[in-house]
N, C-alpha and C positions, 0 to 999 in steps of 0.2 A: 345448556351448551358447555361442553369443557372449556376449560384453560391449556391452550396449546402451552404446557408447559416444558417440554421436551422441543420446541421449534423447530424441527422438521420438514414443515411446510409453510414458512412465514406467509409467502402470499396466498395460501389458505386459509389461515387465520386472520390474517389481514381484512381479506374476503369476508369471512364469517362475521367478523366482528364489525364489518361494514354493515352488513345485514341487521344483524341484533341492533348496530345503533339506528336505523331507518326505520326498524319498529317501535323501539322506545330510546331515546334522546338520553332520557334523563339521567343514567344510570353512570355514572362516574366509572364505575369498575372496567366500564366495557370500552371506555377512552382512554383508560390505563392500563390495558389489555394490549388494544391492538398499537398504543405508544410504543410499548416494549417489542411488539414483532417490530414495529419499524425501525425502532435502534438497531434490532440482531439485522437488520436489511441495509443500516449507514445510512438511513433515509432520515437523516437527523432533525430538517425543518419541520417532515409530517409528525415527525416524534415528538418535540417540541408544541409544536398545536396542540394534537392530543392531548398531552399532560396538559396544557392552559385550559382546554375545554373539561378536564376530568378539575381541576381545582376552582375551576370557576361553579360547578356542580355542586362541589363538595371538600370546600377548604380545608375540611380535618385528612381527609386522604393522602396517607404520607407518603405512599406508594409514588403517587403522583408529582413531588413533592424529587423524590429519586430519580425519577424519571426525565424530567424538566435540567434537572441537575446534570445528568449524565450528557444528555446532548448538547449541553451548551459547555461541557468539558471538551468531548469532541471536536469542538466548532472552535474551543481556544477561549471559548466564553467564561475565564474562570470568577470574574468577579460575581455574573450573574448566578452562576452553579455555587460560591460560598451563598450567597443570599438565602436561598434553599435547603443549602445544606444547614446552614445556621435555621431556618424553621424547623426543619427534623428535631434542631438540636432542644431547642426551647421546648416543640412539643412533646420530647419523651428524653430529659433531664438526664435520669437514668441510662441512656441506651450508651454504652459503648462505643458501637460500632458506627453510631450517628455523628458521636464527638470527633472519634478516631478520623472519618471521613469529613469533618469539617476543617480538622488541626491537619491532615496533608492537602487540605485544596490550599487552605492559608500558605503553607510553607510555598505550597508553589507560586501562587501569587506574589511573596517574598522574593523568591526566586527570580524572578521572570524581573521583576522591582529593577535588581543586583545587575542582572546580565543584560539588563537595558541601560543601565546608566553605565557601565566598564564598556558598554558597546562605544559609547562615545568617544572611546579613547583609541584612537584612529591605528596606535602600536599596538592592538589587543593579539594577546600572542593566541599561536594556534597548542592547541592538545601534545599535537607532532613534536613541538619544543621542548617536554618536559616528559618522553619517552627514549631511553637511553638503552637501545639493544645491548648492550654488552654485558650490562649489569646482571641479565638474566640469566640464572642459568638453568641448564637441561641437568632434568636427572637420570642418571644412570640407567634408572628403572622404564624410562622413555623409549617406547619401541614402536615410534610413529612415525612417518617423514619427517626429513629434513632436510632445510630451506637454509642451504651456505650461501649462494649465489642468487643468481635469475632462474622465476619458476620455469623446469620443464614440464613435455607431456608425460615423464613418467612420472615426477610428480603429483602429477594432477591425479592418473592412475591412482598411485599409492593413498591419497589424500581422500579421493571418494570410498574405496576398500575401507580406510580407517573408521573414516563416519559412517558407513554401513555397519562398521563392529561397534556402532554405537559410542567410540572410542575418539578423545579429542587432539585436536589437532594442538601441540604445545604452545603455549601464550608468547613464545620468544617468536615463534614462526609466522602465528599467528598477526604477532603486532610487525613482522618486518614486508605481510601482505597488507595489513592498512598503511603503513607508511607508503608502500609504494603506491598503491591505488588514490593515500589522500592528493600525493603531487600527479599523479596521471590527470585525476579529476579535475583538478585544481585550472592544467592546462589547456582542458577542452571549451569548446562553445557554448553557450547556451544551447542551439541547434549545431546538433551534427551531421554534419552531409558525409553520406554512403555512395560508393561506387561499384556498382555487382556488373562485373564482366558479361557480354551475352553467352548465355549458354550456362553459365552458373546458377546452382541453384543457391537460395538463401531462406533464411528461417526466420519467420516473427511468432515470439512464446509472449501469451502475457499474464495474467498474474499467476504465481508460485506460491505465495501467500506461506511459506517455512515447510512444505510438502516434499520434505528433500527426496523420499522415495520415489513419489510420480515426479519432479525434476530426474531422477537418476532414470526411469522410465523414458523419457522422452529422448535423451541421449540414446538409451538401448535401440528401439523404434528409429529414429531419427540421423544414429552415429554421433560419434562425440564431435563436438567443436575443434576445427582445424584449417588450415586457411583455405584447403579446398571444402570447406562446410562451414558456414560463416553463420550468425546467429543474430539476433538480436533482442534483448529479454527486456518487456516494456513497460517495470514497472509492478510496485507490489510485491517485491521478491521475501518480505517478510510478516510477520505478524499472524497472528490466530493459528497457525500451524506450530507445533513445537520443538520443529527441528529447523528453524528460521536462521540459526551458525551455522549450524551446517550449510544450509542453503545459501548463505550469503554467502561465506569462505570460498565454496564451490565457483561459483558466478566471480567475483573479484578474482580468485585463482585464472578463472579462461579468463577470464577483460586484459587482466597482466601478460600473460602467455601467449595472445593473439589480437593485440591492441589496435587491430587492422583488420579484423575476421573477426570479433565479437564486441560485443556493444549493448549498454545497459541505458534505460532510462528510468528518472524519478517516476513514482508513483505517490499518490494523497498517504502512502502509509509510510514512506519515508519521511516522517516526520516527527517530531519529540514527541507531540500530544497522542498521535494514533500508537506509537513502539509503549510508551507508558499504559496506553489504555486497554491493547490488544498482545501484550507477553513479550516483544522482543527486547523490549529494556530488561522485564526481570530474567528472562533468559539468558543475556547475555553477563548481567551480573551473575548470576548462580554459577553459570559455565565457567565463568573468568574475572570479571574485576566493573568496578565501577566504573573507572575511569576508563573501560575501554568503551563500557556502553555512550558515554557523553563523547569521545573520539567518532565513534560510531554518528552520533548527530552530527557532527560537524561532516564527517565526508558525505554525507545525505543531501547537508546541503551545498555539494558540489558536484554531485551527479549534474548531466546534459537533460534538459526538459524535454526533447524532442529530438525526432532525426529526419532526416531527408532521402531517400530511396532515392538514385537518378533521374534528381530532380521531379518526380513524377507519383512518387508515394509520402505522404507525410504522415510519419506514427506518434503519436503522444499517447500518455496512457490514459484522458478523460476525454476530452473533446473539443469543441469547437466555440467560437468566444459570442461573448454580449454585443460587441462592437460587429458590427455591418461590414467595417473598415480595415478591420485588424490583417495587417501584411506579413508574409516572410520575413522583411528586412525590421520591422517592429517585433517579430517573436526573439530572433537574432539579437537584439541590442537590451532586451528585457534581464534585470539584475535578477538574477536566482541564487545567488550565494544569502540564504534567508530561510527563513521558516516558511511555509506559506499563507500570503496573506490568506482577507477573504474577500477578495473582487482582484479583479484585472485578469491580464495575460495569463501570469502563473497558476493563477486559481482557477483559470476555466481551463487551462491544458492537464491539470490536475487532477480536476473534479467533475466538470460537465459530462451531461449524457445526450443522446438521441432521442429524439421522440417520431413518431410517424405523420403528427398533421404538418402541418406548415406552421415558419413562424417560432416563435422562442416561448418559452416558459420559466415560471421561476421554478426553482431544480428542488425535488421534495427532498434532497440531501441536506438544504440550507445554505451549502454554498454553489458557486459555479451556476450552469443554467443546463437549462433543456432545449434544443435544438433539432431542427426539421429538417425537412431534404430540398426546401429551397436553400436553406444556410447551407447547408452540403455542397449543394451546385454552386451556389454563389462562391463560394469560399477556393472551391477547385478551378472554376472559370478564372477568379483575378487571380490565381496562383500559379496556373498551367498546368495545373497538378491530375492524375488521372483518377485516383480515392483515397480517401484518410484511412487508417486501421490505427483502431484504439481500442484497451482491455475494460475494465474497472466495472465490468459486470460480468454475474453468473450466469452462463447462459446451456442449457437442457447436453445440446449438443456440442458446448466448449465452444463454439461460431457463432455469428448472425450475423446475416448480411443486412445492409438500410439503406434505404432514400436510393434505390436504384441499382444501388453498389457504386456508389458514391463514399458510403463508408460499413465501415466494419469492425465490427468487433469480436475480440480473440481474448477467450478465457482458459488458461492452462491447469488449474488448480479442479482434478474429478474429484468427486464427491465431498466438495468443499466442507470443510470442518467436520466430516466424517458423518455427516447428515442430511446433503443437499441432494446427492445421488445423481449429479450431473455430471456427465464428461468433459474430458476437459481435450484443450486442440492447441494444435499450433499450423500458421500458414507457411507455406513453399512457393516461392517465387522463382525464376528463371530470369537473368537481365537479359534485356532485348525483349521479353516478351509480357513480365510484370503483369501477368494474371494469377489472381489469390487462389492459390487451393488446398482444400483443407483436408487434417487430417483429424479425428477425433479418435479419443482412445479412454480408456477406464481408470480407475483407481486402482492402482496395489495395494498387498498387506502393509503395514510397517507396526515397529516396537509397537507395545501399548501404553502409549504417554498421550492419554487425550488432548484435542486442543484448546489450545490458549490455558498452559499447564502454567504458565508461568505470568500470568496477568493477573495487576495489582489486584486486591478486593478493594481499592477505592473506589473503581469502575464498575466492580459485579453488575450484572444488572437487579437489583435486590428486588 
């Protein structure tokens, strides 16, 4: 059997490699095999197994050893991932690249050390304090937009043009759209409640994953954002794609420009451990500065978890909770200015997915849960709500409907990381009538900067 080394088809191999181990067990390789499709899937607890079942086989297996490490970085797990990474280290002395990968899990466990004990300090200033626009200056040679005042739509115009010429948008402009976005953020809800006129129609995209060209697609197709076209993008808007500034710049440019007509929510990848693991941290260093990628986490963790259709749709970008009991008015009062744990409110609006029997599961991601179409029902009956719509999977047609159309999910991102070959959608809504309909549509060309060009080789998958 080959090694899906190219993955392509993860849950083919997946598949295959399920096969191979129901004929023989015993074969370490083959649980360090289909470990690795499940990382390239975020399916990080099944990934985790795996490797324990491939080193419980065959404790010298270093592969295994990486594998186990990786997802418990994912997961935030860094104590456990140095553990592992420090056996690599022991067992091949010599290696480089083993050391290399043990002295930045360390630094960041230092890290994390530092910015847990200064969290204590109830005056911990924001990033926005120690950014002084004026200081900056534009060069002559700058023949990009420019942003004196409040964004307009010709603005916007000119800003998407520039990023199609592959061309950046200036650090002074740049930092005076996260200024504004961090305090817009700052001042919203946990849940945001939407109000779509009858007879309007309204857009739900979800994840974009730094695909700035099918983003600039879906405008084409769809019309640009304006308050007679109002949008809502749910999440995901960065990572494994390589043009993830671009994409983000674009999206805070509308949120600023139509802060009543367009509307963003967190997704699991808004988050320090997935931007470091999947290229947007190194992207946005390379493009620009350190210090704006750390700006950057902090307005992340001030995005809205969730929003409210008239009163009648609830969108979050993962799913539905552990709890039986879980309310509107307990999503609403849940603290999201944070990393994401890994349990509660946060983490299953984050993370969780759908499953088709009844009944909950634990989520082969490792966090969040798996969830049925009585929790569906159950969850829209105490809520009054008429179906949930959430992203955070790839799906063939970019849609799928579940548990009745109870819920649904909306993946925006074709041909995800230039290998998936799926389409991607987004839904149209009408108030007054609040029936999901979908549209799917293809991948376009763009530059050739494969993706995830700019993630660490901490995380490779080795």
């Amino acid at each position: 059997m080959k090694s899906y080394q190219v993955y392509q088809a993860y849950d083919v191999a997946i598949d295959l490699y399920t096969k191979a181990i129901e004929l023989d067990g015993s074969v370490a390789v083959l649980y360090g095999n289909r470990s690795m499709a499940y990382l390239k899937k975020e399916l990080y607890g099944s990934a985790l197994e795996d490797a324990a079942c491939a080193l419980k086989l065959d404790p010298s297996y270093i592969k295994g050893y990486y594998r186990r490490a990786t997802a418990n970085m994912a997961l935030g797990k860094f104590k456990l991932a140095l553990k592992d990474y420090d056996a690599v280290r022991k067992a091949r002395p010599s290696d480089k690249d083993a050391m290399r990968k043990y002295e930045e899990c360390h630094k960041i466990i230092r890290r994390r050390a530092f910015e847990k004990a200064i969290s204590m300090d109830h005056d911990q200033r924001s990033i926005a304090d120690s950014i002084n626009i004026e200081t900056i200056e534009v060069e002559s040679s700058y023949d990009g937009p420019t942003l004196e005042d409040e964004i307009s739509a010709e603005f916007m115009v000119q800003l998407i043009k520039t990023f199609k010429a592959q061309k950046k948008l200036h650090k002074k402009y740049a930092y005076k759209i996260l200024l504004a976005i961090r305090k817009m953020f700052g001042d919203l809800p946990t849940m945001v409640e939407i109000d779509v006129p009858t007879g309007q129609k309204f857009t739900i995209c979800g994840d974009v994953h730094g695909q700035f060209y099918d983003l600039c697609n879906i405008f084409d197709l769809n019309g640009l954002p304006s308050e007679q076209n109002p949008y809502l993008f749910n999440g995901d808007f960065v990572d494994r794609g390589s043009f993830s500034v671009e994409t983000i710049f674009t999206l805070f440019g509308f949120r600023l420009l139509y802060p009543n007509h367009f509307f963003m929510s967190r997704g699991n990848h808004e988050s320090e451990v997935m931007n470091k693991m999947y290229g947007f941290e190194g992207e946005v260093r390379s493009k620009y500065t350190s210090q704006m990628a750390d700006f950057f986490t902090e307005i992340f963790n001030h995005l809205p978890l969730c929003h409210l259709i008239n009163r009648k749709i609830f969108v979050c970008h993962g799913g539905l909770f552990k709890d039986d009991n879980t309310t509107l008015d307990e999503i609403r009062t849940t603290n999201r200015v944070r990393q994401p744990p890994d349990e509660g409110i946060m983490c299953d609006l984050l993370w969780s997915d759908p499953q088709e029997f009844a009944g909950r599961s634990p989520s082969k991601r490792g966090v969040g849960c798996q969830f049925g179409p009585d929790v569906s029902d159950d969850f829209c009956k105490r809520n009054n709500l008429q179906y949930v719509v959430r992203s955070h999977e790839v799906k063939p047609d970019g849609y799928e409907i579940h548990h009745s159309g109870k819920c649904v999910t909306v993946f925006s991102a074709p041909n995800y990381c230039d290998t998936m070959g799926n389409k991607g959608a987004f839904i149209t809504i009408k108030g007054g009538d609040l029936k999901p309909r979908f549209t799917s549509f293809s991948a376009v060309e763009h530059p050739s900067v494969r993706p995830m060009a700019y993630a660490s080789s901490l995380f490779g998958f080795a």
